[in-house]
C-alpha beads as a LAMMPS data file, in Angstrom:
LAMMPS data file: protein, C-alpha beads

264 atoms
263 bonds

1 atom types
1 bond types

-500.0 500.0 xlo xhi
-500.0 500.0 ylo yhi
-500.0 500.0 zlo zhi

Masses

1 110.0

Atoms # bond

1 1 1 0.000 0.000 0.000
2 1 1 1.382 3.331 -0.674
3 1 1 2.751 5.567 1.714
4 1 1 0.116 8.171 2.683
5 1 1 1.952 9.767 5.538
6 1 1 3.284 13.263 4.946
7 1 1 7.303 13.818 4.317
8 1 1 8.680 16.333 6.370
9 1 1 10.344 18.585 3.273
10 1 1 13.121 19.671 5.539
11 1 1 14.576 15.659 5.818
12 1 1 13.602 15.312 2.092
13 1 1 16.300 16.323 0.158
14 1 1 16.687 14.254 -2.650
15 1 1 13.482 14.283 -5.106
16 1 1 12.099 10.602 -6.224
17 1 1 13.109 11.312 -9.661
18 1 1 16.338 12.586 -11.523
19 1 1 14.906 15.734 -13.105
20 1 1 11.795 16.452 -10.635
21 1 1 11.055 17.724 -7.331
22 1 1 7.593 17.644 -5.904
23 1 1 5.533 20.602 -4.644
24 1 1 2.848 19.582 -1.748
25 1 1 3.836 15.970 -2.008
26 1 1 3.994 13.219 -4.243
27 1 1 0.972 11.325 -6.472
28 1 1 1.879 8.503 -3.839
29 1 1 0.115 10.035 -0.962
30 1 1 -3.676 10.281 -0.152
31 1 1 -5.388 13.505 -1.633
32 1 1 -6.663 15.545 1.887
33 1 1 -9.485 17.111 -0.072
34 1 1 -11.203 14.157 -1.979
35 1 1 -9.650 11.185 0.527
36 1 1 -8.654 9.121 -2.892
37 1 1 -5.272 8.632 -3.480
38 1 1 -3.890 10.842 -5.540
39 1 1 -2.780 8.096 -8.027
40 1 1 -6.259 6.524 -8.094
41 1 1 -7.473 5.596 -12.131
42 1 1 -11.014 4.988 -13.281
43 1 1 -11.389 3.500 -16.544
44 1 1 -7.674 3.301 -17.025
45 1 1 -7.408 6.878 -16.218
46 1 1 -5.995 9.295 -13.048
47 1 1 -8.916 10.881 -11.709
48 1 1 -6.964 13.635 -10.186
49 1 1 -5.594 15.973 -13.345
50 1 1 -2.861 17.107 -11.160
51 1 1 -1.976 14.087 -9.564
52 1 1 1.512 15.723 -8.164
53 1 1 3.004 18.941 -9.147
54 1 1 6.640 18.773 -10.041
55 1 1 10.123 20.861 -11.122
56 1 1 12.057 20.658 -14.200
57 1 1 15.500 21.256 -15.042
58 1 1 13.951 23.936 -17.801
59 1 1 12.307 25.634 -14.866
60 1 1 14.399 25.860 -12.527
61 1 1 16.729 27.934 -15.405
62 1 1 14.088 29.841 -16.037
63 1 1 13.385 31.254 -12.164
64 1 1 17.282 31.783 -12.120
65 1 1 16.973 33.923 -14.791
66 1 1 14.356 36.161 -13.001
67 1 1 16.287 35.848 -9.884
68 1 1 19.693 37.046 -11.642
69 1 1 17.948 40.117 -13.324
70 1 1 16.237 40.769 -10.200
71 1 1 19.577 41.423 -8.871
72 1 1 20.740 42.974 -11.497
73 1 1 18.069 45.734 -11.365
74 1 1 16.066 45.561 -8.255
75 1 1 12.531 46.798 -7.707
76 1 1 13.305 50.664 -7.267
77 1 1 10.369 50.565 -4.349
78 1 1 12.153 48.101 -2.613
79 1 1 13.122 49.114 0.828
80 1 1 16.096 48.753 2.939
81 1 1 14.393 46.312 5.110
82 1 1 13.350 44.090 3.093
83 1 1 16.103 41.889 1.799
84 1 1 14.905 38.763 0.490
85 1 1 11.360 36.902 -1.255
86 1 1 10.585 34.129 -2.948
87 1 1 10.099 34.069 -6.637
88 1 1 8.271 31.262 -8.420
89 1 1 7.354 30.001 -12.173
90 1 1 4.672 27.465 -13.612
91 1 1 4.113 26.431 -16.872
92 1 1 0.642 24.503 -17.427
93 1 1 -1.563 22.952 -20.650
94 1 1 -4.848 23.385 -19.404
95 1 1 -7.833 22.783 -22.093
96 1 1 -4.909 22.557 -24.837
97 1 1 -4.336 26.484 -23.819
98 1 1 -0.823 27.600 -22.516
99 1 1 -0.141 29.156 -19.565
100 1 1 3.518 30.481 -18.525
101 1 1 3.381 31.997 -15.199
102 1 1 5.563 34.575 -12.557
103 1 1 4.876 35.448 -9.271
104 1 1 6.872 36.687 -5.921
105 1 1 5.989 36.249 -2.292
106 1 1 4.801 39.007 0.172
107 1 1 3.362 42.548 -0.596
108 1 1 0.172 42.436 -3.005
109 1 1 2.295 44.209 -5.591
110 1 1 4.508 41.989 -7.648
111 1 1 8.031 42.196 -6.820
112 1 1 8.864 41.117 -10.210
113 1 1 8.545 43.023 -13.213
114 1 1 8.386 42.523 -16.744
115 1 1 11.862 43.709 -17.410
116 1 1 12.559 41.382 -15.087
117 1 1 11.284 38.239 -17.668
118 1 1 13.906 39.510 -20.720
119 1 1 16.496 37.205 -20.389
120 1 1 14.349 33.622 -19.851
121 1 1 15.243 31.666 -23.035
122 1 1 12.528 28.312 -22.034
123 1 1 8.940 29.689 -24.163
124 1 1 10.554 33.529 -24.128
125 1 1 8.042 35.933 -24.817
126 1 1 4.835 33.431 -22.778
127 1 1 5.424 34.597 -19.460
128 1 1 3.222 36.333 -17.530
129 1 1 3.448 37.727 -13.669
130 1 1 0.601 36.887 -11.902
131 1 1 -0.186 38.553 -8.066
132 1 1 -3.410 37.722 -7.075
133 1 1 -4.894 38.866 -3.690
134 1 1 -4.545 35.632 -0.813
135 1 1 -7.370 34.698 0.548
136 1 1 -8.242 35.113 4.322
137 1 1 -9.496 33.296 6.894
138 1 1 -10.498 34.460 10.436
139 1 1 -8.550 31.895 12.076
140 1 1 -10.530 32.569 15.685
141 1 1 -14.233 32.062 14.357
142 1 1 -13.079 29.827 11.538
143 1 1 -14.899 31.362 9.141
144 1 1 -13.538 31.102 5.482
145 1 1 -13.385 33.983 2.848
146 1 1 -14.937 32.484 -0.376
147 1 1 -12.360 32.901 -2.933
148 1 1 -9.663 30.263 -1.077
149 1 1 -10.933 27.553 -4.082
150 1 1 -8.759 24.690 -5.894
151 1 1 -7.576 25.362 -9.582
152 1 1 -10.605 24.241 -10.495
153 1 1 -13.065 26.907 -8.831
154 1 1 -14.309 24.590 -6.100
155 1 1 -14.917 26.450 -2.750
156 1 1 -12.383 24.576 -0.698
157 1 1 -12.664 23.656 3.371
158 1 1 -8.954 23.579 4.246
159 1 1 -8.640 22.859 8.000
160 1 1 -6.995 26.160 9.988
161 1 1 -4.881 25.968 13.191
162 1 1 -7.064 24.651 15.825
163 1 1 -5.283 20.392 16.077
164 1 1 -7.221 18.207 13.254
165 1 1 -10.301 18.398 11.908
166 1 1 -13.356 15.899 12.675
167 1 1 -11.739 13.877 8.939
168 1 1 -8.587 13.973 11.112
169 1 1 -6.688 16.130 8.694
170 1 1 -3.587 17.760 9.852
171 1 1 -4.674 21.905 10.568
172 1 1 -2.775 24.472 8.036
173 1 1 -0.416 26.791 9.844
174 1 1 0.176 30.000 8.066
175 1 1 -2.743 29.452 5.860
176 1 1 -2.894 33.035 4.784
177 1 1 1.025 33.069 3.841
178 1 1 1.501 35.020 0.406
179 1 1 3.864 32.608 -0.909
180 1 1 4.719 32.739 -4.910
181 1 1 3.358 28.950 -5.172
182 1 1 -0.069 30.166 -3.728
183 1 1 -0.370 33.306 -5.966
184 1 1 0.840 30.909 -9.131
185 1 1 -1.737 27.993 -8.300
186 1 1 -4.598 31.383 -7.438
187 1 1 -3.280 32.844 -10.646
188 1 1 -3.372 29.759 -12.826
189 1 1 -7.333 29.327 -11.450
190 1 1 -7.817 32.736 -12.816
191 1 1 -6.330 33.067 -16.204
192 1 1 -8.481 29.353 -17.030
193 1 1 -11.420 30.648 -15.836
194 1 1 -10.974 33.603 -17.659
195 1 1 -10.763 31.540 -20.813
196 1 1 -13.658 29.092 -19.654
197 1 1 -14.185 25.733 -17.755
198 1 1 -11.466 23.939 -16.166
199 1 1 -10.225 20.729 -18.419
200 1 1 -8.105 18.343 -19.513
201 1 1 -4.811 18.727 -17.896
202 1 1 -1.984 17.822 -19.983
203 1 1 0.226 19.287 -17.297
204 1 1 1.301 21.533 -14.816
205 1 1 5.027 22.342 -13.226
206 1 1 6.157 25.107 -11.312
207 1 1 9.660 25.567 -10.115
208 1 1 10.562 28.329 -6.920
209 1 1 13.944 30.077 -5.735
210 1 1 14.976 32.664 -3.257
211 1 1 16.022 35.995 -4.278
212 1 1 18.250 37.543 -1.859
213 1 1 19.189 41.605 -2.633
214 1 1 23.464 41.443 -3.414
215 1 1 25.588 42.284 -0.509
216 1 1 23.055 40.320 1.983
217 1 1 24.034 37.331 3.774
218 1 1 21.462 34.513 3.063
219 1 1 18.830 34.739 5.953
220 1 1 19.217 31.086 7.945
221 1 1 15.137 30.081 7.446
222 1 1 15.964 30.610 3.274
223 1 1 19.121 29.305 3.328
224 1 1 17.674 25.905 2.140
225 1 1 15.659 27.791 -1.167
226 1 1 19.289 28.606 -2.520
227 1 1 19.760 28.329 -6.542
228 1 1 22.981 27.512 -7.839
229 1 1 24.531 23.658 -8.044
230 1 1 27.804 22.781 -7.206
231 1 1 28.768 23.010 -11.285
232 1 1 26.924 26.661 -11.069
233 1 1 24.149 25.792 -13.181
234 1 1 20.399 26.243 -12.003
235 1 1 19.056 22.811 -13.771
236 1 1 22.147 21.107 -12.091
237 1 1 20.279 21.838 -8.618
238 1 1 17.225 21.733 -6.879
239 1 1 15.697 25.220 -6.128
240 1 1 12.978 25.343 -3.628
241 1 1 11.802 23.031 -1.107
242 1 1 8.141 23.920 -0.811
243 1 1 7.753 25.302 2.854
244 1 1 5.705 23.885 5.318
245 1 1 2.514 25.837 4.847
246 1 1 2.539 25.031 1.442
247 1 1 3.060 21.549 1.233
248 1 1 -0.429 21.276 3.309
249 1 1 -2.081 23.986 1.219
250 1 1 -1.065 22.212 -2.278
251 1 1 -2.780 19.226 -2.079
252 1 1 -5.770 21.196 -1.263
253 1 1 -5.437 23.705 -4.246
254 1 1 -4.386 21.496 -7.069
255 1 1 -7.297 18.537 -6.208
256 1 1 -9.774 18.955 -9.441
257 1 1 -11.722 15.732 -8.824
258 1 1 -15.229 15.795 -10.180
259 1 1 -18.061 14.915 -7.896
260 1 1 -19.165 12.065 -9.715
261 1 1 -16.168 10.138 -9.231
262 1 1 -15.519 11.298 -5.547
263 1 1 -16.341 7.993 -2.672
264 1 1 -19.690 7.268 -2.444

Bonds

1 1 1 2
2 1 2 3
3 1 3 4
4 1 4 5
5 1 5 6
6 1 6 7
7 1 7 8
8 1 8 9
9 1 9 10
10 1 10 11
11 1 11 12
12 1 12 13
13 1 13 14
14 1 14 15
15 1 15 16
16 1 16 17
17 1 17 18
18 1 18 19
19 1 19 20
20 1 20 21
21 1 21 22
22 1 22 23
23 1 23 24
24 1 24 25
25 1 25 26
26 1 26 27
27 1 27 28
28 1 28 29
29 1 29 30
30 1 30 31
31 1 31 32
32 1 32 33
33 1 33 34
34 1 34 35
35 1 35 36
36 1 36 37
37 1 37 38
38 1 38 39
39 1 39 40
40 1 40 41
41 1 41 42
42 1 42 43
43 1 43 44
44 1 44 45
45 1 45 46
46 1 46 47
47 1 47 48
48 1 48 49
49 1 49 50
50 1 50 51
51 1 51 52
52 1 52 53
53 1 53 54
54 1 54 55
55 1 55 56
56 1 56 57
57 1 57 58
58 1 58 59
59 1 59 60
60 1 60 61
61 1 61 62
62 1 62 63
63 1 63 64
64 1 64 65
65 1 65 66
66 1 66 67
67 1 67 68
68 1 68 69
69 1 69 70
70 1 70 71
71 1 71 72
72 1 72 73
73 1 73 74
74 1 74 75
75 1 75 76
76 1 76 77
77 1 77 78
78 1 78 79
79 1 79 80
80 1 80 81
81 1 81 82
82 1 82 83
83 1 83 84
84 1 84 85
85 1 85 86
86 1 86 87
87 1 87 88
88 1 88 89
89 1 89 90
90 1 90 91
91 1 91 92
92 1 92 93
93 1 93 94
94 1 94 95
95 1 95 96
96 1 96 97
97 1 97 98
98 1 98 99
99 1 99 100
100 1 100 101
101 1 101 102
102 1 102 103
103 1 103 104
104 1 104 105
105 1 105 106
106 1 106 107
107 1 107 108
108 1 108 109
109 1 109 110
110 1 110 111
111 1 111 112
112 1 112 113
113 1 113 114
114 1 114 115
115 1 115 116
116 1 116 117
117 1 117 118
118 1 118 119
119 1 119 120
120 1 120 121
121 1 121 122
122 1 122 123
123 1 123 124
124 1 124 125
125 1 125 126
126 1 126 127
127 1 127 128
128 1 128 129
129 1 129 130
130 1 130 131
131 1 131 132
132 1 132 133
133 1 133 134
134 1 134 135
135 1 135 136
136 1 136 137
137 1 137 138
138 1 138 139
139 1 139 140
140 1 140 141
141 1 141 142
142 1 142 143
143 1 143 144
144 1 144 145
145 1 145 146
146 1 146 147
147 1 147 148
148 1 148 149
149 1 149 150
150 1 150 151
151 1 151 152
152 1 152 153
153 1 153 154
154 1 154 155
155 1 155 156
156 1 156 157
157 1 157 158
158 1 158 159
159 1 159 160
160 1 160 161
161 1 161 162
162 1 162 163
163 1 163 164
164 1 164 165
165 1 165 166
166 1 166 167
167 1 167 168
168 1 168 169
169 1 169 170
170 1 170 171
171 1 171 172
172 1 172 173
173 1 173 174
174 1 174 175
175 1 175 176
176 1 176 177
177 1 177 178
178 1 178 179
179 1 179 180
180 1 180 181
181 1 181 182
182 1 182 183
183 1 183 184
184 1 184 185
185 1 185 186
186 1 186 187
187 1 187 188
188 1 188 189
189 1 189 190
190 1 190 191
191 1 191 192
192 1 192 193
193 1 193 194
194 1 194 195
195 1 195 196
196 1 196 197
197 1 197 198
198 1 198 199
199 1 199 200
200 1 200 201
201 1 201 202
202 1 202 203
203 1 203 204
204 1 204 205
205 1 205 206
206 1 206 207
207 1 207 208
208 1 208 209
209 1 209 210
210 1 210 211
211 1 211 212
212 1 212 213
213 1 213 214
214 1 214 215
215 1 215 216
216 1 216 217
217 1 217 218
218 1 218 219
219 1 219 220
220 1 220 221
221 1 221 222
222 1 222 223
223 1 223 224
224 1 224 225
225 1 225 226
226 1 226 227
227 1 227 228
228 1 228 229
229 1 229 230
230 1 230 231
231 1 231 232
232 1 232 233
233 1 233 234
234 1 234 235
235 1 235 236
236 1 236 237
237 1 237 238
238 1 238 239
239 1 239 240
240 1 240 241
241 1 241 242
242 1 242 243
243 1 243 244
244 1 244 245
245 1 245 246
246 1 246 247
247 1 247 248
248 1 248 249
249 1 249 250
250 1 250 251
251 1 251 252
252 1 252 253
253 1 253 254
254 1 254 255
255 1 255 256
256 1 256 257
257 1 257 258
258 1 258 259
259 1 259 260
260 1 260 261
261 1 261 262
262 1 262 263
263 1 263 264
């Protein structure tokens, strides 16, 4: 039977395959929205289109990119205390529509900006920076703002810090955290709808990094979201660990399981 305990992404270092690492856990593990695995096939087919959501070497060159011009020319609003974010691509087939993806952690405002997007070779010219607003939650009466839904547009119930849940799911810490991966999952969910209904996924991959303003040291909690390899190239490495809050939230964002095939 598969392993459906969660992986603690700070003891998981090496990804389970030689060119991807895994966002919000692998297709292995049960799905904590639906309760099927996440591998589960009807008919011969997944049921979940996003069954895991991984890197690729051509990403992870791609966020370096953004994260090298970013230093080369950083945001001219950018204050003196504020010395390091998170900066995050995805590239999806949704519907047989493209969708190339940027997005930065914190502040509403994108910290990235198109000038910042020049010098990515991988689909130059597709990408887009996305900065959606982050849902809230009032954590004390545990009462959910509406627009926290899954890539699909379903209103979704994600347990908030208060132990487990009566389903015994785990509760999400941080669950309003503007981190890039929630803005590029939020920002995928608006650009399809924008086109239409959710679809066929063909895939979707997303690849993160820490940007860190020159002259800084490396702040200890992002020390671990480094680029570079050991051979200085960004596909030679693996970028960003998702962060704890994430790896809950993921699972949650990325299930697109019709109702019809859900348990009975």
């Amino acid at each position: 039977m598969p392993d459906t305990k969660h992986k603690n992404p700070k003891q998981t270092r090496t990804p389970d395959r030689t060119d991807n690492l895994l966002h919000g856990g692998s297709r292995e593990l049960t799905c904590p929205k639906c309760h099927t695995f996440r591998n589960k096939k009807v008919g011969g087919q997944l049921i979940h289109g996003i069954p895991e959501l991984p890197d690729s070497p051509k990403l992870r060159e791609a966020v370096g990119r953004v994260r090298d011009a970013l230093q080369a020319a950083p945001p001219a609003d950018m204050g003196d205390d504020k010395n390091a974010f998170m900066v995050g691509v995805l590239e999806a087939r949704v519907s047989g529509k493209d969708y190339c993806l940027v997005a930065s952690s914190g502040r509403p405002k994108s910290w990235v900006e198109k000038r910042h997007l020049s010098n990515i070779s991988y689909r130059q010219g597709s990408w887009e920076i996305v900065h959606p607003r982050i849902p809230e939650a009032d954590q004390k009466d545990r009462k959910w703002d509406i627009d926290w839904k899954t890539v699909a547009g379903e209103k979704i119930n994600i347990p908030i810090p208060q132990g487990r849940d009566q389903a015994g799911r785990k509760a999400v810490d941080r669950i309003n955290a503007p981190c890039a991966a929630m803005k590029l999952l939020l920002g995928l969910r608006e650009k399809v709808a924008q086109q239409g209904k959710w679809g066929r996924v063909e895939y979707v991959r997303m690849s993160e990094q820490v940007y860190v303003r020159n002259g800084v040291k490396v702040p200890e909690n992002m020390r671990k979201y480094q680029g570079k390899g050991k051979d200085g190239s960004y596909s030679g490495t693996w970028t960003a660990q998702s962060c704890d809050a994430c790896t809950l939230r993921i699972p949650y964002l990325i299930c697109d399981v019709p109702d019809n095939l859900l348990p009975g």
